[in-house]
C-alpha positions in Angstrom: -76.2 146.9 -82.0 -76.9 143.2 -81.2 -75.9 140.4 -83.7 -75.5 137.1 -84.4 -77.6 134.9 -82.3 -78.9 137.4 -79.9 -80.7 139.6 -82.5 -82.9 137.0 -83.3 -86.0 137.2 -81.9 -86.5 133.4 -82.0 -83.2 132.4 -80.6 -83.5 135.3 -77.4 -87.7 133.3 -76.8 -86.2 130.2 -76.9 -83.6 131.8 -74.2 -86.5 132.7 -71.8 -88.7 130.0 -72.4 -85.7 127.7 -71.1 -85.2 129.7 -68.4 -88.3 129.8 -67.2 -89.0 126.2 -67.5 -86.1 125.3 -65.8 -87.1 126.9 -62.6 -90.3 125.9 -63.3 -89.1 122.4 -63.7 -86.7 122.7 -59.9 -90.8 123.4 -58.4 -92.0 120.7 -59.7 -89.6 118.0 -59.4 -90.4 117.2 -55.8 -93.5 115.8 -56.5 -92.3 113.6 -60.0 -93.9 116.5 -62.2 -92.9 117.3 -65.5 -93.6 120.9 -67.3 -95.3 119.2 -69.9 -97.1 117.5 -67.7 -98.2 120.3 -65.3 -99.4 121.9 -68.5 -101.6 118.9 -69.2 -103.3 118.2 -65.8 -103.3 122.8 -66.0 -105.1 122.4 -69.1 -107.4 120.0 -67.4 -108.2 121.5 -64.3 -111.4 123.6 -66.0 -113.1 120.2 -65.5 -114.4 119.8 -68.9 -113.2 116.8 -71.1 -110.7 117.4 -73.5 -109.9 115.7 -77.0 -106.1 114.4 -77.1 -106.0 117.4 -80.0 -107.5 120.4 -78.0 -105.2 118.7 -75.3 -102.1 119.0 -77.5 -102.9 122.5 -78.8 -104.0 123.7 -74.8 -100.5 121.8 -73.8 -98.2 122.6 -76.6 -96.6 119.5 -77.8 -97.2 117.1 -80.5 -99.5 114.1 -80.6 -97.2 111.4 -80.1 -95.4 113.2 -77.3 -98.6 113.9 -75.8 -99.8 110.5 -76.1 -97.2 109.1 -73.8 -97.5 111.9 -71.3 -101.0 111.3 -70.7 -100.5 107.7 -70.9 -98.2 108.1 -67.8 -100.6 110.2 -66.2 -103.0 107.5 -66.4 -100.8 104.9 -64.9 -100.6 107.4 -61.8 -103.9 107.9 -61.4 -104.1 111.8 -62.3 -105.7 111.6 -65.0 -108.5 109.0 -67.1 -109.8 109.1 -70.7 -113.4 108.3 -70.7 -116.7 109.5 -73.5 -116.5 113.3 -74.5 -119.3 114.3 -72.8 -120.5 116.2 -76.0 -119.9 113.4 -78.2 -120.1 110.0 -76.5 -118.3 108.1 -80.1 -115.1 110.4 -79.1 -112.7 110.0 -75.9 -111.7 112.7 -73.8 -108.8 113.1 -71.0 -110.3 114.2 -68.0 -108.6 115.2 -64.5 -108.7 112.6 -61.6 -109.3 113.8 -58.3 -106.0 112.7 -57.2 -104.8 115.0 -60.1 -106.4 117.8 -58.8 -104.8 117.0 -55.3 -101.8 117.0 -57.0 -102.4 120.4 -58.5 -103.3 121.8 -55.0 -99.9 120.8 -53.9 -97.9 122.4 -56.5 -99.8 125.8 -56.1 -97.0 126.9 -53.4 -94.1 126.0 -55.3 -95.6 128.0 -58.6 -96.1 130.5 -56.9 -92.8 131.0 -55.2 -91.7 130.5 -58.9 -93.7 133.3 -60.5 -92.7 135.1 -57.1 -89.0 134.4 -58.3 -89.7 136.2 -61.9 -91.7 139.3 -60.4 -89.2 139.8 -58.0 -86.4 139.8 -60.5 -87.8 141.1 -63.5 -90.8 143.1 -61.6 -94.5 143.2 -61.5 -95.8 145.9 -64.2 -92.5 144.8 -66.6 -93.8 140.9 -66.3 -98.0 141.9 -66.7 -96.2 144.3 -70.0 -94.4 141.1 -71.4 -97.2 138.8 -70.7 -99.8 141.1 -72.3 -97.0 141.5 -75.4 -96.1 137.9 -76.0 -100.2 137.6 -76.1 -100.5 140.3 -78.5 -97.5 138.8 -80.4 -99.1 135.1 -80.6 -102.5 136.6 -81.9 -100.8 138.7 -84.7 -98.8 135.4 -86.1 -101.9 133.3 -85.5 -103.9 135.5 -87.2 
């Protein structure tokens, strides 16, 4: 039987989520691109506006923390605020095309990285977890 730390479903998340990003992070560091910010400019690739809180949620990271991500976005270009297109009174991030080039060249490199985890941890056992941890989220949500 596991104790301690490792019995805790929390603790062993946090484990994998780390993991994960850090590789994550390895395939994005050669073009200056942080996790939370590949999330943003992912999050914004659908080509609707977004509201800095659907952003947040979409992203998952507080407000402030968000602001200053997107804020260095903007100083590179990748991404603008401008008028929510369904409410012209509000502002809304949207992706800049050189965002979206930018996206284009980290497709390889995620995909090596998700090749990485399906390799190692295999195909139908990865679409399983995924499909869990989505079940999982939906039964705390509510």
């Amino acid at each position: 039987m596991v104790t301690g730390l490792g019995s805790s479903l929390a603790y062993l998340l946090s484990r994998a989520e780390r993991a994960v990003n850090r590789a994550l992070a390895a395939a994005l560091a050669a073009e200056d691109v942080t996790v939370d910010q590949w999330r943003i400019l992912q999050a914004l690739a659908d080509g609707r506006g977004h509201s800095m809180g659907d952003l947040a949620e979409a992203a998952l990271m507080p407000h402030p923390t968000l602001t200053k991500a997107v804020d260095r976005l903007v100083d590179r270009a990748l991404v603008y605020r401008g008028h929510d297109p369904a409410d012209r009174r509000k502002v809304a991030v949207f992706l800049a095309s050189r965002g979206s080039d930018l996206l284009g060249r980290l497709e390889a490199g995620i995909a090596e990285h998700h090749r990485v985890i399906l390799a190692g941890y295999g195909t139908a056992r990865t679409e399983r977890l995924m499909r869990d941890l989505e079940e999982l989220v939906r039964s705390l949500e509510g």
